[in-house]
N, C-alpha and C positions, 0 to 999 in steps of 0.2 A: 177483254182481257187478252195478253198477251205472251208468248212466252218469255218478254222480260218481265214482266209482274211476277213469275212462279219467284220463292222464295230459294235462296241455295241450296244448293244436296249438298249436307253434311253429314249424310251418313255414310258410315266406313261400309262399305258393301262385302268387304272379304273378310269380315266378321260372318255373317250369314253363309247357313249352307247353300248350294247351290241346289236348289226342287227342280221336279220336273217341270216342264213347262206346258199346259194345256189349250189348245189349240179347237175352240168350237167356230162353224160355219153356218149360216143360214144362208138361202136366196129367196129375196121378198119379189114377190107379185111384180113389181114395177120396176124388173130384172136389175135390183140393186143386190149387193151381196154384203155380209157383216162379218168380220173376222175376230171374232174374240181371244186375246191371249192372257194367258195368268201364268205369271211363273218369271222365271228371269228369261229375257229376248236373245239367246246367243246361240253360240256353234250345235249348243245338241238342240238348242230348237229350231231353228234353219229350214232342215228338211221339213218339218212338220208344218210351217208355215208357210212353205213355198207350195207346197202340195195341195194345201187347202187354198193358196191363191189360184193354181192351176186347173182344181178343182171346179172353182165358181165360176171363171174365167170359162170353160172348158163347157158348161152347165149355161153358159149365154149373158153373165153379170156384166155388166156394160157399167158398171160402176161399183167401189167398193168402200166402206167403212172401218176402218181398221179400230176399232177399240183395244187401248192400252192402258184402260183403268187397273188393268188387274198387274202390269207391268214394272215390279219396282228398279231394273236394270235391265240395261241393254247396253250392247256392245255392236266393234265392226261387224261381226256376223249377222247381228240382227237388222242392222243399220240396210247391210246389205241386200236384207229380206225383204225391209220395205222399198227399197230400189227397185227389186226383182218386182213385184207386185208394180208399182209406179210403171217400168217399163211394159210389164205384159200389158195395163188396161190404154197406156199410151199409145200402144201399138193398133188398139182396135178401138179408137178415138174414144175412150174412156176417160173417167177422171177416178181420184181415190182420195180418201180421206182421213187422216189420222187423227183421233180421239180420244180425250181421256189421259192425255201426257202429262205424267206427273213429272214431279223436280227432278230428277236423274235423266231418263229422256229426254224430256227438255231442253236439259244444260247438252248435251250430246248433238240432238239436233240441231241446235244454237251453234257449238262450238263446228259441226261440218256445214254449216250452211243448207244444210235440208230442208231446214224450215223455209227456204226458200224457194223452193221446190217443190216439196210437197206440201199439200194444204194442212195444217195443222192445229189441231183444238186443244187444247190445256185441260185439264182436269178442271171441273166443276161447270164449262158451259154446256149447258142444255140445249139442244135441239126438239124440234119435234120429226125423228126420224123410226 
């Protein structure tokens, strides 16, 4: 599956209030790191994101997973977030992983050409990670 299989985002997003955005970290044994977000991906979650990239980065993660199951929108700021992450683990010959992209992201990453860039999984492929 690819992110042109995802089905269109037709939903009006500025119908929905905007939640906070929650931000969880792990780092696994095999100095890989998982970044969970829920919530919408923009300007006020940014910080929160970068921080916890800097975080696992910082902790020795040589590799990251970004899960964005929980992610129904995002924006240039968040877009930007996962840039920031893409370049910190680039820097210290890392790689990263985005996860979990539903229709909204998708169409976003698609429409910047990220998906080109960075490695990317669409909602509903399973890994054993």
């Amino acid at each position: 599956m690819s992110l042109d299989d995802l089905p269109p985002d037709d939903v009006d997003h500025t119908s929905f209030p905007a939640g906070p955005c929650v931000v969880h970290t792990a780092l696994k044994a095999d100095l890989g790191g998982i970044v969970s977000v829920h919530g919408d991906m923009d300007m006020t979650a940014a910080p929160a994101f970068r921080q916890a990239v800097d975080r696992l980065v910082d902790e020795g993660a040589r590799s990251l997973r970004i899960d964005l199951s929980g992610v129904p929108f995002i924006d240039s700021s968040g877009l930007g977030s996962l840039v920031y992450g893409y370049r910190r683990l680039r820097d210290r010959d890392g790689d990263i992983v985005v996860c979990g992209v539903g229709p909204q992201p998708a169409r976003v990453l698609r429409i910047t050409h990220l998906d080109r860039i960075l490695s990317v999984e669409p909602a509903g492929v399973l890994r054993n990670r």
